[in-house]
mmCIF file of the N, C-alpha and C atoms, coordinates in Angstrom:
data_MODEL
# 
_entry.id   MODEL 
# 
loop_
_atom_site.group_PDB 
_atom_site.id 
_atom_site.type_symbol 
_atom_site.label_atom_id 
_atom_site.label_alt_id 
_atom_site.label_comp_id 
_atom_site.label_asym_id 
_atom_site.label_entity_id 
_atom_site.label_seq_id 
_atom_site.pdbx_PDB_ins_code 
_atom_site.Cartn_x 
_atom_site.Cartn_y 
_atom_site.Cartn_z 
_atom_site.occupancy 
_atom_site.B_iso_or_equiv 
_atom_site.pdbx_formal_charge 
_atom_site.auth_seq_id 
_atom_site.auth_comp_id 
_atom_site.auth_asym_id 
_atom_site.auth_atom_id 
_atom_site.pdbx_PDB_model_num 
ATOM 1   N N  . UNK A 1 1  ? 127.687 104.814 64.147  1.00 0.00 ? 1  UNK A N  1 
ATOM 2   C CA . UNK A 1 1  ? 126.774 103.741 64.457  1.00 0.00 ? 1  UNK A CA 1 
ATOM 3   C C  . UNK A 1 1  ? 127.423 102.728 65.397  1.00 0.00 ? 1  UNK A C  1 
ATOM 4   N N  . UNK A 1 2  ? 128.680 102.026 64.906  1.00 0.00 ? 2  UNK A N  1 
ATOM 5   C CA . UNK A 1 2  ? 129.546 101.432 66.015  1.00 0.00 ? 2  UNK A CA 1 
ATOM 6   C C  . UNK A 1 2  ? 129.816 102.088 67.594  1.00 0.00 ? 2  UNK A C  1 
ATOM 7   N N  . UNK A 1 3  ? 129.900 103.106 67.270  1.00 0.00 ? 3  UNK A N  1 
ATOM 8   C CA . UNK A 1 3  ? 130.116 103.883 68.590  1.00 0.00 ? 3  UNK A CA 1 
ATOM 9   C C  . UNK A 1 3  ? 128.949 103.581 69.669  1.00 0.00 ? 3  UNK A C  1 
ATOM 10  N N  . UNK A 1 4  ? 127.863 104.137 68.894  1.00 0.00 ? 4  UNK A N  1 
ATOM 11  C CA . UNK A 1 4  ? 126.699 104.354 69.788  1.00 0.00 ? 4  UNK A CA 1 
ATOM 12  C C  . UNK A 1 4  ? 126.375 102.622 70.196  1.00 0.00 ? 4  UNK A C  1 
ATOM 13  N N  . UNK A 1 5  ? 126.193 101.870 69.433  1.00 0.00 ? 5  UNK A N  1 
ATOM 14  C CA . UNK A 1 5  ? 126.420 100.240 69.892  1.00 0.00 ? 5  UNK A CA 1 
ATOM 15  C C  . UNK A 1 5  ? 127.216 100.118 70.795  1.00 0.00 ? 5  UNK A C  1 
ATOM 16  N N  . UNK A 1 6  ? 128.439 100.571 70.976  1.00 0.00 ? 6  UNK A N  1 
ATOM 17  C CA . UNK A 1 6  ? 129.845 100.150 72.140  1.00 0.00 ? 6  UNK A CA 1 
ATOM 18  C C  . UNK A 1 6  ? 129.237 100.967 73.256  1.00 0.00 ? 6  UNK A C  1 
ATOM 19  N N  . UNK A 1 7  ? 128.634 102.346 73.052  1.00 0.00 ? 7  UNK A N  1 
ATOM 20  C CA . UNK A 1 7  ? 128.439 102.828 74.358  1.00 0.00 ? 7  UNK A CA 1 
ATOM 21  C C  . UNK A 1 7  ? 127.069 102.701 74.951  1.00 0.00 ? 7  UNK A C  1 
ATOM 22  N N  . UNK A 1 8  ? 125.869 101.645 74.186  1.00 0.00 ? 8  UNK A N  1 
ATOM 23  C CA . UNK A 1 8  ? 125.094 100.887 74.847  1.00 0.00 ? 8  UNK A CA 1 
ATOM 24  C C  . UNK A 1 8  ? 125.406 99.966  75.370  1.00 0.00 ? 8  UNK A C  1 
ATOM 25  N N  . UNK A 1 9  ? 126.560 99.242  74.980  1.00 0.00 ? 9  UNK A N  1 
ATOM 26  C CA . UNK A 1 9  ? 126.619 97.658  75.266  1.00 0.00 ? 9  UNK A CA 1 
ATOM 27  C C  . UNK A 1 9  ? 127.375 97.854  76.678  1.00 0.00 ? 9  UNK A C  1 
ATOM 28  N N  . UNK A 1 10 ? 128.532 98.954  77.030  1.00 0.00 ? 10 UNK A N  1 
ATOM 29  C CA . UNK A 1 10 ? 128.887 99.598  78.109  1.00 0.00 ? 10 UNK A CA 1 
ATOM 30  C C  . UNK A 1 10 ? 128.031 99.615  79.109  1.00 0.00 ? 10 UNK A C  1 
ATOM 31  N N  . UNK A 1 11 ? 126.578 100.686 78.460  1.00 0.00 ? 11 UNK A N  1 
ATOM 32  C CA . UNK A 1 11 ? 125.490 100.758 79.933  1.00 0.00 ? 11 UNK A CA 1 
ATOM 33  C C  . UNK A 1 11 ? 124.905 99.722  80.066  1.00 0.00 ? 11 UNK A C  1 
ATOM 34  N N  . UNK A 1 12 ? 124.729 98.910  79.312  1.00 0.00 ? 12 UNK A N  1 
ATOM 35  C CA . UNK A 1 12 ? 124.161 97.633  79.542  1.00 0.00 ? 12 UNK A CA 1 
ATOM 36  C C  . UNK A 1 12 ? 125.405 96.485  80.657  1.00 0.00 ? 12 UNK A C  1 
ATOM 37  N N  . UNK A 1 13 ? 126.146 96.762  80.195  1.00 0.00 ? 13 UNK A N  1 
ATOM 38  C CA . UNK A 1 13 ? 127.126 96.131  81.185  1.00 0.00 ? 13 UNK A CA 1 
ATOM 39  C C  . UNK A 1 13 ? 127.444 96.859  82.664  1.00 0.00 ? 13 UNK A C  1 
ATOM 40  N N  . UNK A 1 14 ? 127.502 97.991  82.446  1.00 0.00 ? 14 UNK A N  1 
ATOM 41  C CA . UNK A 1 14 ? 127.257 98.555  83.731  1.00 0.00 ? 14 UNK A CA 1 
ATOM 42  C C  . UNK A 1 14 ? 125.759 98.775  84.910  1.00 0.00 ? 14 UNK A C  1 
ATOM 43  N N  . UNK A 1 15 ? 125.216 98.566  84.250  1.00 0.00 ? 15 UNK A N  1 
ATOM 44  C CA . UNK A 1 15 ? 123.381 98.143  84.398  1.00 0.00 ? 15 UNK A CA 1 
ATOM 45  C C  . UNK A 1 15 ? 123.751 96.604  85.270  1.00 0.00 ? 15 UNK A C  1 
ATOM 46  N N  . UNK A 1 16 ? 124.427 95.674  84.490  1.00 0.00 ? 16 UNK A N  1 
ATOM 47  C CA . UNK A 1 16 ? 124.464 94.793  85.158  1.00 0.00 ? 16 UNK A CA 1 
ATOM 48  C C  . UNK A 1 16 ? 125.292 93.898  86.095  1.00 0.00 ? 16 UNK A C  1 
ATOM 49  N N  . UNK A 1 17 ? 126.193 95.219  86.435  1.00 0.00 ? 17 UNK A N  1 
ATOM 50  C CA . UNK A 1 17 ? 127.202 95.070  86.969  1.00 0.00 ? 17 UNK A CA 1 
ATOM 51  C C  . UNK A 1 17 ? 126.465 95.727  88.579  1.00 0.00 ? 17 UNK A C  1 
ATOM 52  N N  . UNK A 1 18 ? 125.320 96.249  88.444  1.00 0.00 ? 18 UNK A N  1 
ATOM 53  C CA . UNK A 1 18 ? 124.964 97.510  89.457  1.00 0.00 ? 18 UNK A CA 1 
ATOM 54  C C  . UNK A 1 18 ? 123.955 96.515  90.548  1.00 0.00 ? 18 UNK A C  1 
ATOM 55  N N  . UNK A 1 19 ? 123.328 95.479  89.497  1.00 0.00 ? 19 UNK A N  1 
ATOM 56  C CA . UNK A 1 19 ? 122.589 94.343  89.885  1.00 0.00 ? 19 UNK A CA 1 
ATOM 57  C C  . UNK A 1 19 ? 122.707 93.555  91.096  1.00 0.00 ? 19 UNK A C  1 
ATOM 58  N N  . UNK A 1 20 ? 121.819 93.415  92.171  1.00 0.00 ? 20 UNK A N  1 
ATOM 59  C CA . UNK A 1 20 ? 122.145 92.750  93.454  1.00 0.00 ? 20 UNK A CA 1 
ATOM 60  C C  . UNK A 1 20 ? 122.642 90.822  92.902  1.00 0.00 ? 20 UNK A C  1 
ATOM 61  N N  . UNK A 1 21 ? 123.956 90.595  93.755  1.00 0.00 ? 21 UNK A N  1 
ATOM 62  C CA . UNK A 1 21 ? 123.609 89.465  93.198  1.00 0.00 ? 21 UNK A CA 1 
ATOM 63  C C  . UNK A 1 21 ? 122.522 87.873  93.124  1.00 0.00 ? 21 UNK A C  1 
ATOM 64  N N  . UNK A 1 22 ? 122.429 87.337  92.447  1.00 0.00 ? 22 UNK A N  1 
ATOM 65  C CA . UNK A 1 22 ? 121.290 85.898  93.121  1.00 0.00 ? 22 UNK A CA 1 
ATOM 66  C C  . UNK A 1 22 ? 121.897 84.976  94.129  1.00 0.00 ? 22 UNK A C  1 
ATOM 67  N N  . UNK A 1 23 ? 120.947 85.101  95.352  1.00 0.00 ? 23 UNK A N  1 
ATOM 68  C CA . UNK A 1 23 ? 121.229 84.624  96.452  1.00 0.00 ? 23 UNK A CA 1 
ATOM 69  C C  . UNK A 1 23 ? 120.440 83.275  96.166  1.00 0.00 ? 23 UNK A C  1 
ATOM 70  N N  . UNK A 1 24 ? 120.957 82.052  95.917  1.00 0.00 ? 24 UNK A N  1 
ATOM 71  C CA . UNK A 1 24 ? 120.090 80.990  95.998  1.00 0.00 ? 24 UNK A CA 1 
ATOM 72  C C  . UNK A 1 24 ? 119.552 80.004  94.811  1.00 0.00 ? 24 UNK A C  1 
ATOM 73  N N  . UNK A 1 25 ? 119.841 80.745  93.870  1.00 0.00 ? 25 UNK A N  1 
ATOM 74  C CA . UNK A 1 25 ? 118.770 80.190  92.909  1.00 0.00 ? 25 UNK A CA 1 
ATOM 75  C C  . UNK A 1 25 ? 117.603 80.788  92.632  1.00 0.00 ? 25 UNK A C  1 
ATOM 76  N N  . UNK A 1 26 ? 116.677 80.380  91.834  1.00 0.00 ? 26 UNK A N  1 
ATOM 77  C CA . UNK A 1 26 ? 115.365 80.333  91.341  1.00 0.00 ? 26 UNK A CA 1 
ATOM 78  C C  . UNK A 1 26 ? 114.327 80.159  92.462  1.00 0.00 ? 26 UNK A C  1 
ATOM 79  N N  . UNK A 1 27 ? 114.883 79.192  93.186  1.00 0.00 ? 27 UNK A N  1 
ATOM 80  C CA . UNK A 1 27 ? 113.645 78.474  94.273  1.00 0.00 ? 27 UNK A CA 1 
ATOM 81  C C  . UNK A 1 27 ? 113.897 79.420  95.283  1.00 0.00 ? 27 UNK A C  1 
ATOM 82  N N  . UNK A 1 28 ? 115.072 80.066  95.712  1.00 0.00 ? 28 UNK A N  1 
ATOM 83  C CA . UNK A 1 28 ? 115.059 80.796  97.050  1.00 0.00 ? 28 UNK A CA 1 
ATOM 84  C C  . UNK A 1 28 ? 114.447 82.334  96.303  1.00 0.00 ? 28 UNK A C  1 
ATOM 85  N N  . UNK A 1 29 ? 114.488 82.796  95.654  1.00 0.00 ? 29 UNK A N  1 
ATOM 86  C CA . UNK A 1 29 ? 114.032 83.957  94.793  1.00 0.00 ? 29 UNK A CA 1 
ATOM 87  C C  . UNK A 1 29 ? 112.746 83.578  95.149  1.00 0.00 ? 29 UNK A C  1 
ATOM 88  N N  . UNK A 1 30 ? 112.125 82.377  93.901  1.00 0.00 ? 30 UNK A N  1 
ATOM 89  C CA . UNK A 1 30 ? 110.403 82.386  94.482  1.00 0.00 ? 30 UNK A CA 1 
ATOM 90  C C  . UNK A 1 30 ? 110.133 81.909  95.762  1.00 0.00 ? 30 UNK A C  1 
ATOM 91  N N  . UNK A 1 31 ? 110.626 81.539  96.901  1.00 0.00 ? 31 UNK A N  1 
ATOM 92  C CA . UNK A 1 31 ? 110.475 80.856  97.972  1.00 0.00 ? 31 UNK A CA 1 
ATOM 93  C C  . UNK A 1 31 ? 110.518 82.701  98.930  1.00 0.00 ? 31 UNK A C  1 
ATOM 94  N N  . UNK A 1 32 ? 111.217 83.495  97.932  1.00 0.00 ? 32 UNK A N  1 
ATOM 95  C CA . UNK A 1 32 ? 111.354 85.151  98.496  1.00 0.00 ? 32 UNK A CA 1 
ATOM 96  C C  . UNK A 1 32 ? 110.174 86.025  98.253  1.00 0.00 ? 32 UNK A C  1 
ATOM 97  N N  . UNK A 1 33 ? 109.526 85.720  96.890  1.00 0.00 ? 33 UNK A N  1 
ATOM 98  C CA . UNK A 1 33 ? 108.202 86.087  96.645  1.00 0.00 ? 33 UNK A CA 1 
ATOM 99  C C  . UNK A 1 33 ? 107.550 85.436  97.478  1.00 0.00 ? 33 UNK A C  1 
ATOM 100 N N  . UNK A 1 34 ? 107.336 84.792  97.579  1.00 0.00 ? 34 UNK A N  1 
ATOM 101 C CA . UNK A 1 34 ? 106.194 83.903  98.079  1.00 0.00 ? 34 UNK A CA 1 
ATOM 102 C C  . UNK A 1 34 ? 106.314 84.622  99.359  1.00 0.00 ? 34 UNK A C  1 
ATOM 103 N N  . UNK A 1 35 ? 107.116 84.807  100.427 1.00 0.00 ? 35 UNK A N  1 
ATOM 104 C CA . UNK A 1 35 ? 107.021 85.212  101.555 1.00 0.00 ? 35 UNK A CA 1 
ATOM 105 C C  . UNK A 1 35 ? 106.969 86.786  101.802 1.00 0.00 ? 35 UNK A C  1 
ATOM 106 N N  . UNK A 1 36 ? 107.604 87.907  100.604 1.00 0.00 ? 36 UNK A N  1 
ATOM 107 C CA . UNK A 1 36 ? 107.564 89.016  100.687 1.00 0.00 ? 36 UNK A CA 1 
ATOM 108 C C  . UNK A 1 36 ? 105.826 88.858  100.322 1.00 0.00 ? 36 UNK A C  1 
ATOM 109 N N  . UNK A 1 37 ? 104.846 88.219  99.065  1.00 0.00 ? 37 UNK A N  1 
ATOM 110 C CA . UNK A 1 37 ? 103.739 88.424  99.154  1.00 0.00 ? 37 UNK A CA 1 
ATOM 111 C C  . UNK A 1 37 ? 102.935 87.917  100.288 1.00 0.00 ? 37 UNK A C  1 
ATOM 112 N N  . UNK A 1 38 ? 103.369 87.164  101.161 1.00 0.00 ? 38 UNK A N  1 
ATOM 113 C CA . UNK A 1 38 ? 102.306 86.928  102.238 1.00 0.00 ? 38 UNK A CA 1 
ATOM 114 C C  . UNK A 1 38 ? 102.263 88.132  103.199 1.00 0.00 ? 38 UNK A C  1 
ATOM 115 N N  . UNK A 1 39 ? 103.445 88.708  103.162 1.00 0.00 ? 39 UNK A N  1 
ATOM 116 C CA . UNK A 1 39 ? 104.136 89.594  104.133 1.00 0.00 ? 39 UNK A CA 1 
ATOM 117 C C  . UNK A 1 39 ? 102.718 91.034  103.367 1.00 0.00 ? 39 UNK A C  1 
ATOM 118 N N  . UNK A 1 40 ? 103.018 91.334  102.327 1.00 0.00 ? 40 UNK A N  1 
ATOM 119 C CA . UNK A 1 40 ? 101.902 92.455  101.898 1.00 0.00 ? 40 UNK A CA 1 
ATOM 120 C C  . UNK A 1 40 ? 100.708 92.317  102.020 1.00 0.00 ? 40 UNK A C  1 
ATOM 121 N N  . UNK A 1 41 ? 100.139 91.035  101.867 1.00 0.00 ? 41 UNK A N  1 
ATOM 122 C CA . UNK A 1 41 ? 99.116  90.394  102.219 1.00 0.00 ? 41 UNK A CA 1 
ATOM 123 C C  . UNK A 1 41 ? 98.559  90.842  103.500 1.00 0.00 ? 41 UNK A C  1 
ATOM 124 N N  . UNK A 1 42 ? 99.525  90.639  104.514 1.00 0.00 ? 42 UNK A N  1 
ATOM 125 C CA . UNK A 1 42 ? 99.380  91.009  106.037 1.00 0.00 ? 42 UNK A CA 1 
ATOM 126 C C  . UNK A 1 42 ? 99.293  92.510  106.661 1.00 0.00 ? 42 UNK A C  1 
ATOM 127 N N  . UNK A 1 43 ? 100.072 93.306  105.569 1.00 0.00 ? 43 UNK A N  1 
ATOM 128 C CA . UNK A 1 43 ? 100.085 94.551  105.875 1.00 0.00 ? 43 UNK A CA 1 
ATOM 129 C C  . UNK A 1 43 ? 98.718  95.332  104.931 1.00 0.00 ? 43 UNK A C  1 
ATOM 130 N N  . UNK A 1 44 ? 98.293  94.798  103.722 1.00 0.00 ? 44 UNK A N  1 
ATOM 131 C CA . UNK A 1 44 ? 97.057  95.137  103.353 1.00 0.00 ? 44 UNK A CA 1 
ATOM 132 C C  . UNK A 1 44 ? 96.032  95.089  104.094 1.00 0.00 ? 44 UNK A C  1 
ATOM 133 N N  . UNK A 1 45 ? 96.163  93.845  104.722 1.00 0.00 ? 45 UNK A N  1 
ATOM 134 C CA . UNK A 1 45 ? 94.720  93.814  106.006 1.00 0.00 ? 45 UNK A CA 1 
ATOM 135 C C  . UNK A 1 45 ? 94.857  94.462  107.093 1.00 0.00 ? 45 UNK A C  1 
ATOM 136 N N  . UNK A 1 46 ? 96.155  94.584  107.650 1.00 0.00 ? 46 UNK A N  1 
ATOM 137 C CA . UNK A 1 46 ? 96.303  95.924  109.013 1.00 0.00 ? 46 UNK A CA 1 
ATOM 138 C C  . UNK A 1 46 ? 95.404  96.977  108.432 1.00 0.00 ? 46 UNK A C  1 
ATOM 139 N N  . UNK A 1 47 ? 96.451  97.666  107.550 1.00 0.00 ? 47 UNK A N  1 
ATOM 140 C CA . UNK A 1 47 ? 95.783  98.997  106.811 1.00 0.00 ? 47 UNK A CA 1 
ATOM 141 C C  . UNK A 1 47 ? 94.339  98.815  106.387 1.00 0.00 ? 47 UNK A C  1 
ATOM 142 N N  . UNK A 1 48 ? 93.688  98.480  106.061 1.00 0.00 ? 48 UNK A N  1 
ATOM 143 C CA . UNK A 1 48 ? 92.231  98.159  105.583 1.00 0.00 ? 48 UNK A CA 1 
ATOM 144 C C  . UNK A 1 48 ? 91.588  98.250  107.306 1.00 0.00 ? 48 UNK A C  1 
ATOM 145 N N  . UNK A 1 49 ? 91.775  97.208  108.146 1.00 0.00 ? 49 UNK A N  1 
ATOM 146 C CA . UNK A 1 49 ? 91.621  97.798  109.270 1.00 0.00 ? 49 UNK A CA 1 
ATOM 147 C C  . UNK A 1 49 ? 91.772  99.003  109.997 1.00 0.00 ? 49 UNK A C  1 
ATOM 148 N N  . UNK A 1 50 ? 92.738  99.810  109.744 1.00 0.00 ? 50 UNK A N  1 
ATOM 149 C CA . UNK A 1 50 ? 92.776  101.061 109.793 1.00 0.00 ? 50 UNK A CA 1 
ATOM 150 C C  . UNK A 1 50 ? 92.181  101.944 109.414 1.00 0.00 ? 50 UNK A C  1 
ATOM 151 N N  . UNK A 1 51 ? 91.742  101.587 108.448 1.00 0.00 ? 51 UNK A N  1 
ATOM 152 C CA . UNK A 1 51 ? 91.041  102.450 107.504 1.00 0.00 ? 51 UNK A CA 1 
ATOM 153 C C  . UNK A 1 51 ? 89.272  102.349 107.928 1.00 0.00 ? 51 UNK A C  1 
ATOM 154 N N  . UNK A 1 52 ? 89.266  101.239 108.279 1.00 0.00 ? 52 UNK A N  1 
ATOM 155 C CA . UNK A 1 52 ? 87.990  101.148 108.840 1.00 0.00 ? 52 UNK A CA 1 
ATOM 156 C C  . UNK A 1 52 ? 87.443  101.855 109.801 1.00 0.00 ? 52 UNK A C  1 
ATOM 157 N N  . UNK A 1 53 ? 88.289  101.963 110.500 1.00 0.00 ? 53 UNK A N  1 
ATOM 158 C CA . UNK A 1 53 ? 88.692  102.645 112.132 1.00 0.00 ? 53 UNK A CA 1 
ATOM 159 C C  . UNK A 1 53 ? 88.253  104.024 111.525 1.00 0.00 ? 53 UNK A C  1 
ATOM 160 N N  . UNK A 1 54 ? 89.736  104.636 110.831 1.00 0.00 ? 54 UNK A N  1 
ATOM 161 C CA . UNK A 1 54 ? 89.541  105.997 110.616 1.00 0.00 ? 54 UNK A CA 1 
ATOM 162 C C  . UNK A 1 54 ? 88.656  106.073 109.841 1.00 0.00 ? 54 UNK A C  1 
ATOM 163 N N  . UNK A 1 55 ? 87.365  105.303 109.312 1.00 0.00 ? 55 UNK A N  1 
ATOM 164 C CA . UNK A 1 55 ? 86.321  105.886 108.677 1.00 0.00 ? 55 UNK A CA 1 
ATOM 165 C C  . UNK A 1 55 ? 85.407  105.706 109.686 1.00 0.00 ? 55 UNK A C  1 
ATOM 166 N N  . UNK A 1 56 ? 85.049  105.249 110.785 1.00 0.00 ? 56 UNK A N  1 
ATOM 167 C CA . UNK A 1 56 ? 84.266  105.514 112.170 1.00 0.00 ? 56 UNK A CA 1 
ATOM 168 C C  . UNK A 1 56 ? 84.623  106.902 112.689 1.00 0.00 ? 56 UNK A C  1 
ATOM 169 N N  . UNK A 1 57 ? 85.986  106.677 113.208 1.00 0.00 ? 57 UNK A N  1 
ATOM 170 C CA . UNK A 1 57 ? 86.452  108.239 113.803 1.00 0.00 ? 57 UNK A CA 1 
ATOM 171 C C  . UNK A 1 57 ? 86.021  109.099 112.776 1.00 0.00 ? 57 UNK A C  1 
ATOM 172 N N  . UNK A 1 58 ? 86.014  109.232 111.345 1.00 0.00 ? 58 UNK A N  1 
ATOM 173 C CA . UNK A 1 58 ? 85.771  110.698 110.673 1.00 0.00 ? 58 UNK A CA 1 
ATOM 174 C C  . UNK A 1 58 ? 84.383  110.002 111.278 1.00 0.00 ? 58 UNK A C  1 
ATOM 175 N N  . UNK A 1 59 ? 83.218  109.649 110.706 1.00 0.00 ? 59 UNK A N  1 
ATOM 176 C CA . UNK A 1 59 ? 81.710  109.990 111.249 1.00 0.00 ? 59 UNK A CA 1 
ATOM 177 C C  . UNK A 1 59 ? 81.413  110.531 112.391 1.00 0.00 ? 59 UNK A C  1 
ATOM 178 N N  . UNK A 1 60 ? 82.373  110.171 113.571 1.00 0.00 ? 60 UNK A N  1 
ATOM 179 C CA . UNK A 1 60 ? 81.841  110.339 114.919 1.00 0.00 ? 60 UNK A CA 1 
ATOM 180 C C  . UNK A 1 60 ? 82.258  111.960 114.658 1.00 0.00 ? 60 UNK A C  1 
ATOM 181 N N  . UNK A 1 61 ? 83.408  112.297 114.755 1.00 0.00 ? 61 UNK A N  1 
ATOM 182 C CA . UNK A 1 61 ? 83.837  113.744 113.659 1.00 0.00 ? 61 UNK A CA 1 
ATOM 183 C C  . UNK A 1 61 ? 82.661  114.824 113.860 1.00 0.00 ? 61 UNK A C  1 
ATOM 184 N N  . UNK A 1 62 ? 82.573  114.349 112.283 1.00 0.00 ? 62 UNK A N  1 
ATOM 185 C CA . UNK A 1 62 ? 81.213  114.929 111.499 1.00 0.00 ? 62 UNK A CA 1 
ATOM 186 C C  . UNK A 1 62 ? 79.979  115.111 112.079 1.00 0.00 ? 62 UNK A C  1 
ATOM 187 N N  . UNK A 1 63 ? 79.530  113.688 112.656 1.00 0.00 ? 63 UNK A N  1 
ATOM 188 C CA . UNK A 1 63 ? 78.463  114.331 113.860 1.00 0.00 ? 63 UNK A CA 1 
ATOM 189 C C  . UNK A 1 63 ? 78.683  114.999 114.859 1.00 0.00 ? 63 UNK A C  1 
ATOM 190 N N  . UNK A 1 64 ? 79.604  115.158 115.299 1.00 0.00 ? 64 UNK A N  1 
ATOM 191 C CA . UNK A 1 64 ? 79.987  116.009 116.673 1.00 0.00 ? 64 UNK A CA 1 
ATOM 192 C C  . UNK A 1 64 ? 80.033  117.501 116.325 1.00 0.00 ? 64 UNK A C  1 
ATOM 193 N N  . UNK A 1 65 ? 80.484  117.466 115.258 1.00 0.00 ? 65 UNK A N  1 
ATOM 194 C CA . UNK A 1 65 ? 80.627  118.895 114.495 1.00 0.00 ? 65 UNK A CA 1 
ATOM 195 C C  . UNK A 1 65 ? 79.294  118.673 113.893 1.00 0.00 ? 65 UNK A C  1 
ATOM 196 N N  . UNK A 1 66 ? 78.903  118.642 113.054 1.00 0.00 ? 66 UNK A N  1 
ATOM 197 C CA . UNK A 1 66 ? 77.540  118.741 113.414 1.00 0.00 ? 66 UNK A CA 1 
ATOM 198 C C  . UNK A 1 66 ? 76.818  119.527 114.214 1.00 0.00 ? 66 UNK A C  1 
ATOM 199 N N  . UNK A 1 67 ? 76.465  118.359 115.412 1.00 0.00 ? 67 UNK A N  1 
ATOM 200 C CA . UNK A 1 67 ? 75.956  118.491 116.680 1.00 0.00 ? 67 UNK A CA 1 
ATOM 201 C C  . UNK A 1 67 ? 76.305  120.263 117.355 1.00 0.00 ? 67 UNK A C  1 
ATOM 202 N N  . UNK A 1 68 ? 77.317  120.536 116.934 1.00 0.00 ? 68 UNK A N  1 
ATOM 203 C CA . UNK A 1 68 ? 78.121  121.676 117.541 1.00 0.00 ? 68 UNK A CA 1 
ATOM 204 C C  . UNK A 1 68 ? 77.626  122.910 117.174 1.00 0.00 ? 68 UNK A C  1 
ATOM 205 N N  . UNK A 1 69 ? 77.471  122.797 115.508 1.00 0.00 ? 69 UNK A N  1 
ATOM 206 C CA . UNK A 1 69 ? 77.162  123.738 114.422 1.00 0.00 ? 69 UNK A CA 1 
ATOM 207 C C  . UNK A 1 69 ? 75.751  123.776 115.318 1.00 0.00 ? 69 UNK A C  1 
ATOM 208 N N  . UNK A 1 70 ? 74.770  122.933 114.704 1.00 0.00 ? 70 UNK A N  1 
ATOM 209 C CA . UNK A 1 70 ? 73.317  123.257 115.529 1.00 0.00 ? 70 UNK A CA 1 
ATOM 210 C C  . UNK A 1 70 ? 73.129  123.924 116.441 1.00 0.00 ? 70 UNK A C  1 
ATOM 211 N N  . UNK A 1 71 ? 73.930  123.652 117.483 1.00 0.00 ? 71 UNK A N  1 
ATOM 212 C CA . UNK A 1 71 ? 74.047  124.373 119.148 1.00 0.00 ? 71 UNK A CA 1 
ATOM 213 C C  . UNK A 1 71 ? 73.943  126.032 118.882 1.00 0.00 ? 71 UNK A C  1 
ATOM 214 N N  . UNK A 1 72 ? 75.401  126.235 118.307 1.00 0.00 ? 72 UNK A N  1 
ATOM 215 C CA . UNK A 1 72 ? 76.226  127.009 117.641 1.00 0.00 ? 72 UNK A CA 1 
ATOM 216 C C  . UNK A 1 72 ? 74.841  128.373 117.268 1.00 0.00 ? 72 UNK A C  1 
ATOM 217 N N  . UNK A 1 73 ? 73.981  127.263 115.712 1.00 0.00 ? 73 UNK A N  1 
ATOM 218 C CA . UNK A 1 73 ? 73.051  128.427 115.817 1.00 0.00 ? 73 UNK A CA 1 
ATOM 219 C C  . UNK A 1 73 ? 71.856  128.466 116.198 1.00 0.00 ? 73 UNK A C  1 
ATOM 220 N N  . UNK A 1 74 ? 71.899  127.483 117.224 1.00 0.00 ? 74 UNK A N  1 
ATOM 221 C CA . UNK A 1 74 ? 70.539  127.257 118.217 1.00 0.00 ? 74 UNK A CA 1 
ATOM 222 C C  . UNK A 1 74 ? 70.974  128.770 119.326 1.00 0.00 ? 74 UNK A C  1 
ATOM 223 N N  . UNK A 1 75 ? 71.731  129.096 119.654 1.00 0.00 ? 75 UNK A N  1 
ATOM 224 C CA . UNK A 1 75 ? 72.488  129.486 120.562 1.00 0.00 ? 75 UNK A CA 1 
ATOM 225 C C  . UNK A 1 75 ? 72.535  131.074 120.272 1.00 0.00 ? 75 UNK A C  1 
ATOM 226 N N  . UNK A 1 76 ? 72.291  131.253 118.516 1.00 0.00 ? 76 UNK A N  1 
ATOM 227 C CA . UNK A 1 76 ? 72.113  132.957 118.224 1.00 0.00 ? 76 UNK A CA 1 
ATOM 228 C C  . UNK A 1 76 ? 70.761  133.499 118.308 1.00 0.00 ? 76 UNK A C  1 
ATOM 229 N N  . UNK A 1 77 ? 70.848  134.527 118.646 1.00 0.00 ? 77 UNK A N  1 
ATOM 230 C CA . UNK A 1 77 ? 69.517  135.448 118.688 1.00 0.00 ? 77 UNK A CA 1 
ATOM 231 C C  . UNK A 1 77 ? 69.337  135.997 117.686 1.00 0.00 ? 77 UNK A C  1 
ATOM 232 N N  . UNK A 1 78 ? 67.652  135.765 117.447 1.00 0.00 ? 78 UNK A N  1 
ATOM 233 C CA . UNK A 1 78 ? 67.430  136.337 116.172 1.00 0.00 ? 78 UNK A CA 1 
ATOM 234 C C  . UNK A 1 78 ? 67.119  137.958 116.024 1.00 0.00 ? 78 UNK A C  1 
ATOM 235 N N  . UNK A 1 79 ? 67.942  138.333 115.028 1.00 0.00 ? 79 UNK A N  1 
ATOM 236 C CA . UNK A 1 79 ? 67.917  139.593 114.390 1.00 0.00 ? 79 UNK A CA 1 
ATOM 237 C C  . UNK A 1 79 ? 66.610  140.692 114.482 1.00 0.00 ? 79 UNK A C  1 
# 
């Protein structure tokens, strides 16, 4: 039982030995959130824009193919 305690308290110490250290404090940490979340913020709305995009391009797509297919069997003679 001692054992297995010493060789948690080990990974636990090595766990926090592995740890980046705190640059700053508390305030530069949240002053780090705060700017990594505006930062995702910004890249959520690119992508969403993107996405908008590539959901125009697939329709135009789809109708073109479409459009193609029709031709396609406008274009066979009937049997």
């Amino acid at each position: 039982m001692s054992a297995a305690l010493v060789k948690v308290a080990k990974q636990f110490d090595a766990l926090v030995a592995a740890l980046p250290p705190s640059e700053g404090g508390e305030k530069a940490q949240l002053r780090r959130i705060t700017e990594l979340q505006a930062e995702n913020d910004s890249v959520g709305q690119e992508l969403q824009k993107q996405l908008e995009v590539a959901v125009k391009e697939l329709k135009q797509v789809q109708e073109l193919f479409s459009q193609a297919a029709d031709n396609c069997l406008n274009l066979k003679k009937p049997d």
